[in-house]
VOSEZA-576218 format. One record per atom (N, C-alpha, C): residue in three letters; x, y, z. Coordinates in steps of 0.001 Angstrom, whole numbers, padded with zeros to 6 digits, always signed. Layout:
<pts>
AlaXYZ/...
</pts>
This chain:
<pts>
Unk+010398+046404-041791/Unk+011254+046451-040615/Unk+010389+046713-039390/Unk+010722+046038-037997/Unk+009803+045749-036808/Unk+010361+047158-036250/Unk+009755+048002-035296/Unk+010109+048702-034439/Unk+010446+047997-033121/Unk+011207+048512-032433/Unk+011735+047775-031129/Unk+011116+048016-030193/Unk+010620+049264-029998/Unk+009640+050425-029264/Unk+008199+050939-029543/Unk+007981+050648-029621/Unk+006700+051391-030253/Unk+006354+052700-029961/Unk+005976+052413-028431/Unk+005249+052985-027354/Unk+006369+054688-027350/Unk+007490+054007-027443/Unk+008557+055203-027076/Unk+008762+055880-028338/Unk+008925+055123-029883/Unk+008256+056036-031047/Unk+007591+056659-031152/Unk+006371+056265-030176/Unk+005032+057105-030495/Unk+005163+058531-029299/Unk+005760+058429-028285/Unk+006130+059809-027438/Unk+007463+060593-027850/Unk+008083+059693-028942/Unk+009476+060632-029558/Unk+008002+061584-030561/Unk+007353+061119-031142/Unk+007142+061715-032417/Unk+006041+062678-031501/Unk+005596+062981-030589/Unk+004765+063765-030030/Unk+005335+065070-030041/Unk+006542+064488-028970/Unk+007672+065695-028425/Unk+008313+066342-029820/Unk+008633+065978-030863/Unk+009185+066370-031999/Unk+008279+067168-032569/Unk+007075+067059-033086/Unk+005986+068117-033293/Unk+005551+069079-032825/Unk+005607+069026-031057/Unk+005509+070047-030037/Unk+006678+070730-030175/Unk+007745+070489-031103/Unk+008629+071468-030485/Unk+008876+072347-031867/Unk+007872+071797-033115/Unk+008025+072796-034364/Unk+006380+073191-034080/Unk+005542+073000-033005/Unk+004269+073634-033127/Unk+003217+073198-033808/Unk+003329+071824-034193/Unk+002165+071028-035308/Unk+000932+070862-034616/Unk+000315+071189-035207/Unk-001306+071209-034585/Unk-001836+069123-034971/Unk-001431+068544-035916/Unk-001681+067316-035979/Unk-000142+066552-035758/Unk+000063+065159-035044/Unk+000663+064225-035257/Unk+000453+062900-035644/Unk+000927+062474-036520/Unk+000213+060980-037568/Unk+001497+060040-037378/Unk+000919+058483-036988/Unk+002081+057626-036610/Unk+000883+056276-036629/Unk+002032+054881-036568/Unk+001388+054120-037655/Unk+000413+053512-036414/Unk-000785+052859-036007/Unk-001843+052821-035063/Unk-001753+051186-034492/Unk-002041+051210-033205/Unk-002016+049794-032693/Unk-003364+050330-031555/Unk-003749+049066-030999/Unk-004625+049144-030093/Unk-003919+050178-028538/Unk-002631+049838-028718/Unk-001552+050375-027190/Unk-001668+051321-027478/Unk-001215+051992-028582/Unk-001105+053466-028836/Unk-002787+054219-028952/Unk-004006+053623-029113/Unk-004797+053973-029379/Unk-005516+054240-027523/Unk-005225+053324-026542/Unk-005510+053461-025209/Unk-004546+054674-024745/Unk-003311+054401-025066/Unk-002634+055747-024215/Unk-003422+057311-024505/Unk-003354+057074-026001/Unk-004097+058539-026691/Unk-004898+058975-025584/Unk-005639+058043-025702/Unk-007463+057870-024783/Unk-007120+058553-023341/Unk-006216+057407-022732/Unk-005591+058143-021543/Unk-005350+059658-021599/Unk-004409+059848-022572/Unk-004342+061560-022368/Unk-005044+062119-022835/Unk-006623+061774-023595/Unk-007385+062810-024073/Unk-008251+062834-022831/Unk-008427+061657-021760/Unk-008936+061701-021199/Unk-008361+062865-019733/Unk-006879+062845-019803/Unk-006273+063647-018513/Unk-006151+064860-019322/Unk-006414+065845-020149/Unk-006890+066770-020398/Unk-004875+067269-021227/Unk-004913+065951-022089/Unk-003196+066646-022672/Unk-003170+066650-023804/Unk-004101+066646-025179/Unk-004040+066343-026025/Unk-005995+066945-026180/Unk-005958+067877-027869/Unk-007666+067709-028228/Unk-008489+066275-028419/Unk-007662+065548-029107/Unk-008111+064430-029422/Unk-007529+063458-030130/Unk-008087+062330-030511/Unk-007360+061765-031641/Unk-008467+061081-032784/Unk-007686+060320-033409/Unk-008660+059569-034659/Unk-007562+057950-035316/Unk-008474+057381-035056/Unk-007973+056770-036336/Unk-008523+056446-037706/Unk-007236+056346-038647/Unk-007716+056580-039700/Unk-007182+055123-040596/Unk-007630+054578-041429/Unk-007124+053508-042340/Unk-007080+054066-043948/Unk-005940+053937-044406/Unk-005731+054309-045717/Unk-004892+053259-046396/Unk-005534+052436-046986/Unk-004914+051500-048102/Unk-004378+050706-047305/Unk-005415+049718-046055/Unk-005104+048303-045564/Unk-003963+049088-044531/Unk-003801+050032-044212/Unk-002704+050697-042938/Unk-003424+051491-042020/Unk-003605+051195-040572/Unk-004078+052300-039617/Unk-003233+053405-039556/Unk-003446+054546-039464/Unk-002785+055382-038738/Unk-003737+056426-037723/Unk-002858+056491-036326/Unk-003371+057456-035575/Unk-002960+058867-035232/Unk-004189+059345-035471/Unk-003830+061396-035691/Unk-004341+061824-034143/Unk-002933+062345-033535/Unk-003135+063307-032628/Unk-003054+064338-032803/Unk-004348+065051-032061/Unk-004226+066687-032194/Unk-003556+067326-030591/Unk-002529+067860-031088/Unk-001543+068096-030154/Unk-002689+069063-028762/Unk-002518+070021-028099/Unk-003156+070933-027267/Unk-001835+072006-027176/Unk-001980+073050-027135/Unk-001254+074065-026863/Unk-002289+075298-025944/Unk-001231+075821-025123/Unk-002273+077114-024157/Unk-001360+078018-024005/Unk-001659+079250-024465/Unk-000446+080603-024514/Unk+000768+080234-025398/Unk-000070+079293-026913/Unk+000879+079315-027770/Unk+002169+078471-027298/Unk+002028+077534-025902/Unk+002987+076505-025195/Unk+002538+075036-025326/Unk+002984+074177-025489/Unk+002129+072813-025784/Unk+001930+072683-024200/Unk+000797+072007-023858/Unk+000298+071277-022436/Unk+001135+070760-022129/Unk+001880+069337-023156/Unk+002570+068329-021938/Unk+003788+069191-021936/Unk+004255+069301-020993/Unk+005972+070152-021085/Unk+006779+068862-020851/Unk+006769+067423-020462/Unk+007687+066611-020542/Unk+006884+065572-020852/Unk+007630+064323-021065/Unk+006956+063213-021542/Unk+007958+061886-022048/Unk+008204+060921-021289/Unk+009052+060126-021463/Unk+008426+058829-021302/Unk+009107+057400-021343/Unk+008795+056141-020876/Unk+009821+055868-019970/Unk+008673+055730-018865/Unk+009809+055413-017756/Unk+010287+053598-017616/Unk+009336+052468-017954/Unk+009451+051213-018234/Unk+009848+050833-019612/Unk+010846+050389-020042/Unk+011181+049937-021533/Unk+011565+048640-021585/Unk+011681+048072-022460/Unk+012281+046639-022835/Unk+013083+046482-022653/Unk+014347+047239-022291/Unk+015401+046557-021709/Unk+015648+047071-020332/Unk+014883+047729-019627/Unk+015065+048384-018435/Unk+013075+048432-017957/Unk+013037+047095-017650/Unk+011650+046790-016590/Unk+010907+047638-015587/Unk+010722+048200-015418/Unk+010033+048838-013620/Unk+008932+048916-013358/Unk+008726+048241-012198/Unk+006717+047571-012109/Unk+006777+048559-010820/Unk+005803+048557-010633/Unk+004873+049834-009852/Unk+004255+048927-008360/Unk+004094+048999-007415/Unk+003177+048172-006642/Unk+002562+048684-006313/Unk+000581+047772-006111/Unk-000206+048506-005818/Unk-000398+049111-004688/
</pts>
């Protein structure tokens, strides 16, 4: 079965871990999801990530960030989706 979302799977399953305190999150890996990671390991919201392949399947492991026992990102949504467009101008 196709996901419809990806992008928005992959920030549901962030927020869902941050909110039981998981020090890792694992979800299935694409190149999109592997740049955003990057993005936020790079803006200081996340330790890191990895990917990993196990039996012909990527998956990518985020290590969440928490400070005073609070996760970093406190919100986190998609504001552009597939059925609701919104382009940015430069």
């Amino acid at each position: 079965m196709s996901m419809s979302d990806p992008i928005a799977d992959m920030l549901t399953r962030i927020r869902n871990a941050q909110m039981v305190d998981k020090a890792i999150v694992a979800m299935p890996s694409s190149k999109v999801k592997a740049a955003i990671a990057q993005v936020l390991k790079d803006e200081g919201y996340i330790d890191g990530f990895q990917v990993k392949t196990e039996g012909g399947k990527s998956q990518l492991e985020i290590a969440l960030k928490y400070y005073a026992g609070r996760p970093v990102i406190e919100r986190i949504e998609r504001v552009s989706r597939p059925g609701l467009r919104i382009y940015k101008g430069a």
